[in-house]
N, C-alpha and C positions, 0 to 999 in steps of 0.2 A: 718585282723586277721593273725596272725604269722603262718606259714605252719611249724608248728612244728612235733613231730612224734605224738603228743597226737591228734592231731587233725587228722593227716595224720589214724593213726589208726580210728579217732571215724567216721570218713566218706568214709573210704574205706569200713566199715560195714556197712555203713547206719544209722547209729547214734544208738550207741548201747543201749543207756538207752532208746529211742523209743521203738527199737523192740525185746531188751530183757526183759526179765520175770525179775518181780526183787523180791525173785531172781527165783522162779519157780511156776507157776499158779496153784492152784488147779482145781479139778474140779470146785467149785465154782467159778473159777477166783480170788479167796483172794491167795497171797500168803503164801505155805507152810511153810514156819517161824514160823506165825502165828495158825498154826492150833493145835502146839501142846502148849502146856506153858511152860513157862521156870523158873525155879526159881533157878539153879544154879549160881557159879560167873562170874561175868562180868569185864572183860580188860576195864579198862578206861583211854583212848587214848587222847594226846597231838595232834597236826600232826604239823610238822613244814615246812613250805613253803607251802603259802596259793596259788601255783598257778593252771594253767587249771587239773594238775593229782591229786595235793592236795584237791582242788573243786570237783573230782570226787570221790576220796575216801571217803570224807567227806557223800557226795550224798547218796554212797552206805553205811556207815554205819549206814543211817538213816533205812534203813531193818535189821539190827544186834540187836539179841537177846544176842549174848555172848558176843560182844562189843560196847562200846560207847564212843562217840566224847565228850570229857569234854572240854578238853584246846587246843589254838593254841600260836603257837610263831612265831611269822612275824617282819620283819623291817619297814613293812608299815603299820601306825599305821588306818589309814580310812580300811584295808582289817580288821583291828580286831574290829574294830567295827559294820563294816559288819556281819563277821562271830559271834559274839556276839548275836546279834540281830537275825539272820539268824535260828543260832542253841543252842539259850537259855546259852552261856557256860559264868560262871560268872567273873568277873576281874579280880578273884584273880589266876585264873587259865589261865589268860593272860600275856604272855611271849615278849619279844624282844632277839636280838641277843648277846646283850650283857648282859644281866641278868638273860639269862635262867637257870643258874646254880641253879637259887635259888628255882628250882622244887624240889631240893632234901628236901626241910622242907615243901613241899606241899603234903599231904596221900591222896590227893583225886586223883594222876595221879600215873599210874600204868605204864605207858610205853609211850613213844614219837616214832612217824611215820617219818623219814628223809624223807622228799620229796623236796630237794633243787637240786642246781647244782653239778655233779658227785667231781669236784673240795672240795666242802665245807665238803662233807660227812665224811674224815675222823677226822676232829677236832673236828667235831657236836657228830659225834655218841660217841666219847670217851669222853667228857664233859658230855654227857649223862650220859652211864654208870660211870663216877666218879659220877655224881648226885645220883647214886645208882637207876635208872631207867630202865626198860626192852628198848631197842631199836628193831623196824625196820625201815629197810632201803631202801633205793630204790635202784635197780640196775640200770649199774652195782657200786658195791657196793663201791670203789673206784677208783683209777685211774691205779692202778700195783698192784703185789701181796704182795708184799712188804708192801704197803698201808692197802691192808687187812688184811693182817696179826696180824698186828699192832693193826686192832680194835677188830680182835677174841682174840686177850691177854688181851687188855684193860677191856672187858668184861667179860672173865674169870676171870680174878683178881679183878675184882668187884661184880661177883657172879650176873651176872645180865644175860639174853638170849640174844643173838643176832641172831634176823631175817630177812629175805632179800625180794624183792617182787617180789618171783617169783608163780604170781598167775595163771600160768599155772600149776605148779605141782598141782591143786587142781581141775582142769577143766574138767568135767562130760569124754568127746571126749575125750581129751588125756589121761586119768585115763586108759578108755580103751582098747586106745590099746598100753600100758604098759602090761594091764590086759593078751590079746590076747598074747601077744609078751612073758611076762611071761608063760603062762600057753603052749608054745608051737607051738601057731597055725598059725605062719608065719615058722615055722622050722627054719631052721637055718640063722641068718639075714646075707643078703651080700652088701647091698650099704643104703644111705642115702644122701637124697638129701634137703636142707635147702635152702630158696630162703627168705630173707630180704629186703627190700628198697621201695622207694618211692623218688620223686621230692622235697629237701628241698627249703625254701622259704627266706625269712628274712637274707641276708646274715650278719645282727649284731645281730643275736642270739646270745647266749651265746655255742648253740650247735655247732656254727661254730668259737668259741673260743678255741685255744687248751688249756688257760689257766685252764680255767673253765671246760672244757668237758672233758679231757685227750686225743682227740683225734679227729675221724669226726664218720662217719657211722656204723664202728666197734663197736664202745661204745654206742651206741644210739639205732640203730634197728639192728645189726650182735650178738649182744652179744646172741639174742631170738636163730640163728643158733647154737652158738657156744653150748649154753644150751643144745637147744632142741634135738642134734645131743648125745649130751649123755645120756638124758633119754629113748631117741625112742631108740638106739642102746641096751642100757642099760650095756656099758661098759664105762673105762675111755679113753681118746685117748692118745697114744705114740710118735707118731710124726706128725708133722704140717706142711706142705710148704703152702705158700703164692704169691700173688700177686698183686701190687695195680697199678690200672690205673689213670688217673685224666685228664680230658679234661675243667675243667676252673679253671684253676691255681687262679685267681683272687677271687673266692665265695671260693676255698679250700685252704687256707694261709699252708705254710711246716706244718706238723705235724698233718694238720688234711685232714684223707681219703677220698676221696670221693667213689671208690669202691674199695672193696676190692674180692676177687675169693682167698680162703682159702680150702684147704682140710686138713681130721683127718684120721688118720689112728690108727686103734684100733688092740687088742693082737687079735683075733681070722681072723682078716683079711679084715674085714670090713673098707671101704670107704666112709667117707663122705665128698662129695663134695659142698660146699658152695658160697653163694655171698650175700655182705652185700653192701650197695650203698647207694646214697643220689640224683641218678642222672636218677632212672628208674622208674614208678609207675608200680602200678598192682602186687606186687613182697609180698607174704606171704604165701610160699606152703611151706607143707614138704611134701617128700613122701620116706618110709620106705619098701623095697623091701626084701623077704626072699623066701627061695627055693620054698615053700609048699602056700607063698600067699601074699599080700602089704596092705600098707595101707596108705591113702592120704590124706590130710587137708589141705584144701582154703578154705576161710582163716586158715591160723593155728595159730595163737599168737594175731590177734584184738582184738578187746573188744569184739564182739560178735556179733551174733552168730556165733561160730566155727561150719564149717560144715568138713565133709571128707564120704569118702567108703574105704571099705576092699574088698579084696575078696569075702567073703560073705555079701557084702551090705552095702548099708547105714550105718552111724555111724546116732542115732537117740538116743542121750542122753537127759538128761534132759537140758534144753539152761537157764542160772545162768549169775546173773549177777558176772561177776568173781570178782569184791573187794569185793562183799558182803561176797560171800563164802571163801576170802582169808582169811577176816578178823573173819571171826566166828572162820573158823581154828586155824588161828595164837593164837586166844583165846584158843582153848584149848587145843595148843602148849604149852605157857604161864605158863597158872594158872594150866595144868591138865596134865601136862606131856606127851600128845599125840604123836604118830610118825608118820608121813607120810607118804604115799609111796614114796614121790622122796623128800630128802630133803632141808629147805630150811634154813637153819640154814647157820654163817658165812663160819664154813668151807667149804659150796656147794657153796659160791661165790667165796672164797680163788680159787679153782678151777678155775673155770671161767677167774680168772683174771691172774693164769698163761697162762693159751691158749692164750688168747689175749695178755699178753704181746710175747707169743712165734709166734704167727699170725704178730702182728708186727717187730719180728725181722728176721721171714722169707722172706717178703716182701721186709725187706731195703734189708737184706742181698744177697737174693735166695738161700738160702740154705734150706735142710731140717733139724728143728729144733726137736732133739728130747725132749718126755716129760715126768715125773716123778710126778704122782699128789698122 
């Protein structure tokens, strides 16, 4: 099996569809989804790229009340008849690479999932929206910002939403202490510390292709620092310096990092200091320090369960399986105009993908780069 980051995540946890609730237990042990009924509208989702993260979201939205799996569009046609058979979804709502265009005369799919290579994402999602269909996307969401940019016009101009996956902004744990951090109770924030990585495996993934990935570690499990370092903070960053080491030239070809040691520096003064790698395990902390009290998460970005403590204790949220609850969200982002607390819409990728283009040109350069988001 490929020691991908999907995998690297789903066993650094323990295997998260094991041991989490999916997506939260009742007292009777049925899950809450189910307890109440639901008879509003329902997102009815394509996903396109049937691989190990497409199979999990898929998983998860077999517990979604507000959304559901209808169609997929794969280049491998034994995966769509798999997934056919697997989860009921009929032919006609079966897609390939080259004809997915013609979902736009299909009323039964309401939005398409990107979950291919970072490479692919900016032609797919904008054939999308020309198909006149909602899109999300996987991060990071393309390969520059340039790139994204490109697909929050296309979608604009097509009147369609564009959403990214970032299913942490929805996660019981970090909600909170957003919650804390707004309301005060860390006082004033002064450092940030974001810890990414794991031992890659497979050197002919696609993930160690700079064609296809844009990149190496930055793009893959750094982008969760690059994020997470602006929601915990809860400001945008101004300047970036960087640094990238690499001890096997051979698994990491020019162009793709193996680690990267990245710091943000935000208006009020705050420092986050960062490491994204492909070459460490054990590596998924954040920890958010302020004058009055901290707060800490290991794991912070796996599948689950996200554990952390504050100052005042244990963080003891409800434990979700997070695509489930991404997707119930996303739904009624969608169909219902909901707002988020962090969000996750193209422009909060656009973002994203300046830093890391500006993380990378710290790095080659050494210089401090500044930012303008």
């Amino acid at each position: 099996m490929k020691n991908t980051r999907r995998h690297f995540l789903q066993n650094f946890t323990v295997s998260a569809i094991a041991l989490t609730v999916l997506p939260r237990l009742g007292m009777a042990g049925k899950p809450d989804l189910y307890e109440q009924p639901y008879d509003g509208p329902v997102l009815r989702v394509a996903i396109m790229g049937l691989g190990s993260y497409g199979t999990r979201v898929a998983e998860a939205m077999q517990s979604c009340k507000k959304a559901k799996l209808v169609g997929v569009i794969s280049g491998t046609p034994s995966k769509i008849k798999n997934w056919q058979g697997k989860y009921n979804i009929p032919e006609k709502n079966c897609y390939n690479y080259e004809n997915f265009d013609k979902i736009k005369d299909n009323p039964d799919i309401d939005a398409v999932y990107v979950i291919t290579p970072n490479a692919l994402h900016h032609d797919q999602v904008i054939r999308v929206a020309k198909a006149g269909k909602h899109v999300i996307c996987e991060k990071p969401m393309a390969l520059n910002a340039k790139e994204g940019q490109e697909m929050v016009d296309a979608c604009r101009n097509a009147k369609v939403k564009l959403l990214v996956g970032y299913r942490m902004h929805f996660e019981p744990h970090t909600l909170e202490v957003i919650r804390m951090r707004n309301a005060g109770e860390f006082g004033k924030i002064l450092f940030f510390q974001g810890l990414c990585g794991f031992k890659i495996g497979d050197p002919t993934q696609w993930r160690l292709n700079k064609q296809l990935a844009g990149g190496g570690s930055l793009m893959d499990i750094g982008i969760y620092a690059v994020n997470g370092a602006r929601y915990m903070v809860g400001e945008e960053p101004v300047w970036v310096t960087a640094e990238e080491t690499k001890t096997d030239h051979e698994k990491f070809k020019p162009g793709v990092d193996e680690t990267i040691q990245f710091q943000l520096g935000f208006p009020s003064g705050v420092v986050a200091s960062c490491l994204s790698t492909y070459s460490m395990n054990n590596l998924d902390k954040f920890f958010l320090n302020g004058e009055k009290g901290f707060a800490e998460m290991q794991p912070s970005t796996g599948y689950g369960p996200i554990k952390g403590r504050t100052h005042k204790g244990d963080l003891n949220q409800p434990v979700v399986v997070h695509q489930t609850l991404q997707m119930e969200e996303m739904s009624d982002i969608i169909l219902n105009g909901k707002q988020p607390v962090v969000p996750v819409n193209g422009e909060e990728a656009v973002k994203d993908l300046k830093i890391m283009d500006a993380i990378y040109q710290a790095a080659k350069t050494g210089d401090k780069v500044s930012l303008k988001l």
